[in-house]
C-alpha positions, 0 to 999 in steps of 0.5 A, a space after each residue: 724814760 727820764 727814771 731808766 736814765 736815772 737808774 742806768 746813771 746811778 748803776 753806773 756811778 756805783 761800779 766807779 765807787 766800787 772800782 776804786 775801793 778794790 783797787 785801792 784796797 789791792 793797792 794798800 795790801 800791796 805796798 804794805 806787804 812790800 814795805 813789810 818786806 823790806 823791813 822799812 815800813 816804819 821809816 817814817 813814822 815819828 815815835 815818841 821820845 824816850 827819856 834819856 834823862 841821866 837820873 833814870 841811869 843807874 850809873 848815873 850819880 851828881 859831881 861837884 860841878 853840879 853843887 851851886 849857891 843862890 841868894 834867894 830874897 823876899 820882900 813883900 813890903 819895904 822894911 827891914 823887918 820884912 826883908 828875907 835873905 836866905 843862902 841856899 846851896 844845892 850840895 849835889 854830892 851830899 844830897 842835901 839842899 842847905 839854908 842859912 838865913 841872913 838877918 836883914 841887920 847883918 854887918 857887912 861892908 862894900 867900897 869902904 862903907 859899913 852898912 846893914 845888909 838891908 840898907 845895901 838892899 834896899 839901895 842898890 837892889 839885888 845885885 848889891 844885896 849878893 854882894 853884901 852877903 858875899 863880903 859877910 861871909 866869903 862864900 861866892 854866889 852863883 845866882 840869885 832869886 827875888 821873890 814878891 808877895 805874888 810869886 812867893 805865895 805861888 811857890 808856896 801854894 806849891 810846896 803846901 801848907 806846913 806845921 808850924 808851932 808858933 811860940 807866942 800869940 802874934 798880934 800885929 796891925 801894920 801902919 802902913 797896908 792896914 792889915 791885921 795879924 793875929 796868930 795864936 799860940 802853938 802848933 798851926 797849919 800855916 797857908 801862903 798868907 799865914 806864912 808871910 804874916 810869920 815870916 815878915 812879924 816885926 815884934 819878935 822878943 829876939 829881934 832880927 836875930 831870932 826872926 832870922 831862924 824864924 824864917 830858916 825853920 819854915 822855909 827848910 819846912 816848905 821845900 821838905 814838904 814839896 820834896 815829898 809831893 809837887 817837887 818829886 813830881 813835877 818839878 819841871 813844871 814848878 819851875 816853868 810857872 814860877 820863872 814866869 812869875 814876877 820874880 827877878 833872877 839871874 837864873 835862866 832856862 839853860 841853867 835849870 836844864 844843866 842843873 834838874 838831873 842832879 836835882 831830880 836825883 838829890 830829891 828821889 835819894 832824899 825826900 827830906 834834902 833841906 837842912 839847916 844851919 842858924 848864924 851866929 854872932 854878936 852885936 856891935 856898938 852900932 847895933 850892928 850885927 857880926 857874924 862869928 869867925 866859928 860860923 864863918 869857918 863852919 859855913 865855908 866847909 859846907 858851902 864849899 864844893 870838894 873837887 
């Protein structure tokens, strides 16, 4: 008696199961042929979103409003000799990307008092240090971006390793951290570390003036070098990780969004953007470096945006 009950409760539960999958099934053809019908039946459904960028645009091309100068600076240890300043100005209308170095023992003035732009740096910090070279040169900064060791060889890291003919063997023990550096003599293929050793060396026969160019040279190879790889791909990404590095700037989120469809562009017309232009001027009795008037005039035509 016990298993015809068993086998009556198990008949039954089954005609319930397959009751609802026919009922189901009729019901989902139905609404589905309706909304069919209807032309609504992807109303609801979330599709990707296209991208709309500008650069993708064919009648898309940058204005002068997109063109901006930034001071970017790097310091991986506290002396003049491994101060780096660099103007940048991203000439959207040109598309180019133009370095100038500043030697760290260029004469400027703030406030009635005549110093070393390092020694502006190195007491009033970064904002001082734009002033500075905004009062050498009379070009107006926009933004500014201080590198540390950590995120300099993060962005190195990124842009990847260069070429680089080294003009002498550079030998070097630094009193203060320890670290020895030695570098032959000719064509090198410089990684993050080799780079900071080249670009902070503090021996160089020309001093701080020939350092200066040492410092342009490698950084115009870095970002050509990343124009064809990590930066033509990825450019976002770069910059996403690196803001979130332990650099200091006054660069912003909103900043990089208005100013990446002009870049994006800028790099996709030119995978070579970076190019450079080497100070030039003359000592003082302070030992004190001047800039030129001649640089000066040729540093505002192309730092200056035409309207």
């Amino acid at each position: 008696m016990a298993k015809r009950r068993t086998k009556i409760a198990a008949t039954y539960f089954l005609t319930i199961i397959i009751s609802l999958v026919v009922i189901g099934g009729a019901a989902y053809f139905g609404i589905t042929k309706y909304l069919s019908s209807t032309g609504n039946s992807n109303d609801n459904v979330i599709k990707p979103v296209e991208n709309t960028s500008p650069v993708s645009g064919a009648d898309y091309a940058p204005t002068a409003a997109d063109c901006q100068t930034l001071l970017a600076i790097y310091e991986p240890e506290k002396r003049l000799t491994a101060a780096c300043f660099m103007l940048v100005r991203f000439d959207a209308t040109d598309n180019q990307i133009v370095l100038c170095p500043m030697q760290s023992d260029i004469c400027t003035e703030l406030d009635g008092k005549s110093n070393t732009l390092y020694e502006f740096y190195r007491i009033g910090g970064s904002t001082e240090a734009v002033k500075a070279v905004e009062k050498a040169t009379g070009i107006k900064i926009d933004r500014y971006i201080k590198f540390t060791r950590d995120s300099f060889t993060l962005f190195s890291n990124y842009m990847g390793n260069i070429s680089y003919d080294v003009p002498y063997n550079l030998i070097y023990e630094n009193p203060e951290t320890g670290e020895s550096t030695v570098i032959k003599e000719g064509e090198q293929i410089l990684d993050a570390v080799s780079l900071r050793k080249v670009l902070t060396y503090p021996l160089y026969s020309g001093g701080e003036e020939y350092r200066a160019k040492v410092v342009g040279t490698i950084a115009a190879s870095l970002i050509n070098s990343g124009a064809t790889g990590i930066l033509h791909d990825a450019m976002d990404s770069v910059f996403t990780d690196i803001i979130n590095s332990d650099i200091e700037t006054n660069i912003t989120r909103y900043d990089y969004d208005e100013k990446a469809p002009a870049m994006k562009y800028v790099i996709e017309k030119n995978r070579s953007p970076a190019q450079l232009i080497i100070p030039s001027g003359s000592y003082n009795e302070n030992n004190c470096y001047v800039l030129e008037d001649s640089f000066l005039n040729a540093l505002a035509a192309r730092f200056t945006a035409e309207e």
